[in-house]
N, C-alpha and C positions, 0 to 999 in steps of 0.2 A: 937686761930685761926692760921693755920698753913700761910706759907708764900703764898705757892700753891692759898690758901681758897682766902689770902688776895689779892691779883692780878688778880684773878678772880671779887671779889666784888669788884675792882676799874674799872676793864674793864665792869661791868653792869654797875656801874655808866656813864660811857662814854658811856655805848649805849643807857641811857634813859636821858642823856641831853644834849648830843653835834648832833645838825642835822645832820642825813645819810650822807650827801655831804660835810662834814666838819668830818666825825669819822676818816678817813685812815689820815689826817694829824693829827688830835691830837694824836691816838696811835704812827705816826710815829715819835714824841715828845718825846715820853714815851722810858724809858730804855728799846733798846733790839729792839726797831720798831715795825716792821709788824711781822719780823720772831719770835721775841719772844711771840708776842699775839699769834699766830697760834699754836707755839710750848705750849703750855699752855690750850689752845682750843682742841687739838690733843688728850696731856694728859688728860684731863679731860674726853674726848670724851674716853678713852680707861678706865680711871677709873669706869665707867659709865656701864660697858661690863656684862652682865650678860649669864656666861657661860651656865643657867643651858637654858634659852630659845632658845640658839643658838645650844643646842644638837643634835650631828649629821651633823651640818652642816656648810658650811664655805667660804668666799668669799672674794671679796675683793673690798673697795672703795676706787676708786682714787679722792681726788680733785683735780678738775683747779678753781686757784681763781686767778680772774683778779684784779690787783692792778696797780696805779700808777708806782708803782716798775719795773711792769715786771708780767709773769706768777708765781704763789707759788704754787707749785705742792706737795701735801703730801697723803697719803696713808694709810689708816688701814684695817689691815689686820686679818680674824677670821679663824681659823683654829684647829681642836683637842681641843676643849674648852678654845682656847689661843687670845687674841686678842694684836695686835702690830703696832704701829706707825710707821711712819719715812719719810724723807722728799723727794724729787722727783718723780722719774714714774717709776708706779711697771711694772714688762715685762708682765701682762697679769692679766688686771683688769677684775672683771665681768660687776663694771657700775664706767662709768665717771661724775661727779658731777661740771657740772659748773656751779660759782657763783662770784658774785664781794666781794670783801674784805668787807667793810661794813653789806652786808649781810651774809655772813660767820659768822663774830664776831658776830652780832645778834641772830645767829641761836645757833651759840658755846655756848654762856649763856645761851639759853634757854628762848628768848625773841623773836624770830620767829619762831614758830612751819615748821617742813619741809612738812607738807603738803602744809599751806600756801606758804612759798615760792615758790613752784612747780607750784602750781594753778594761782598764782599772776605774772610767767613767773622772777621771784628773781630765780630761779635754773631751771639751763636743766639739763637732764638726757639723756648721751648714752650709750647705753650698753643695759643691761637686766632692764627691770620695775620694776621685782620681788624683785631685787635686793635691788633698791629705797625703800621699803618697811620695809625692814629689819634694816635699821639704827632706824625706830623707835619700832619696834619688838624686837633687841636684847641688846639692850642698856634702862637702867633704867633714864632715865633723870627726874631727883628732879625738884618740882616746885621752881620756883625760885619770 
């Protein structure tokens, strides 16, 4: 298991037994905080990228995730069958994704489907709909 793999399956474990309202302090415990869960969540998220469903086409999703902290603004980006991370606010997103930190890490594992959170008012969407769509269209996310 790679190191990636392993910090991953420590942060599920922390989302199926530390309650919601209690998870932003214990990852903020953890080596690295909040930024290194998200950075890790991010990658994963771009690992996940399945160039051949996104052909032809290309966008971009900004997150706002409200934390204790502060705002953590990060961004992936699909483009020419490439998908790219990185952290702050891209100059001209198609859809803005905001959600509170707990629910982020939830969703990043793979233990909150994003439709659910949409429905359930866990994530607003501004920008394009279509958009919202496409995270779970172009990206393979394994059961976990």
């Amino acid at each position: 298991m790679s190191v990636q793999q392993e910090q991953v399956t420590e942060l599920i474990e922390l989302v199926e037994t530390v309650p919601s309202k209690q998870l932003e302090a214990a990852v903020a415990e953890r080596d690295g905080g909040l930024d290194a869960a998200l950075t890790l969540i991010f990658e994963l998220l771009v690992s996940e990228f399945n160039p051949k469903k996104a052909e032809g086409q290309k966008g971009v999703f900004q997150f706002d995730i409200a934390s204790s902290e502060g705002q953590k603004l990060h961004y992936v980006a699909v483009e020419a069958g490439d998908c790219r991370t990185d952290k702050g606010q891209h100059d001209a997103p198609d859809i803005t994704i905001g959600i509170k930190f707990p629910d982020m890490l939830a969703m990043g594992v793979g233990k909150l489907p994003g439709a659910k959170a949409f429905l359930t008012g866990k994530l607003k969407l501004r920008g394009s709909p279509l958009m919202g769509t496409k995270l779970g269209e172009w990206f393979d996310h394994p059961e976990v």
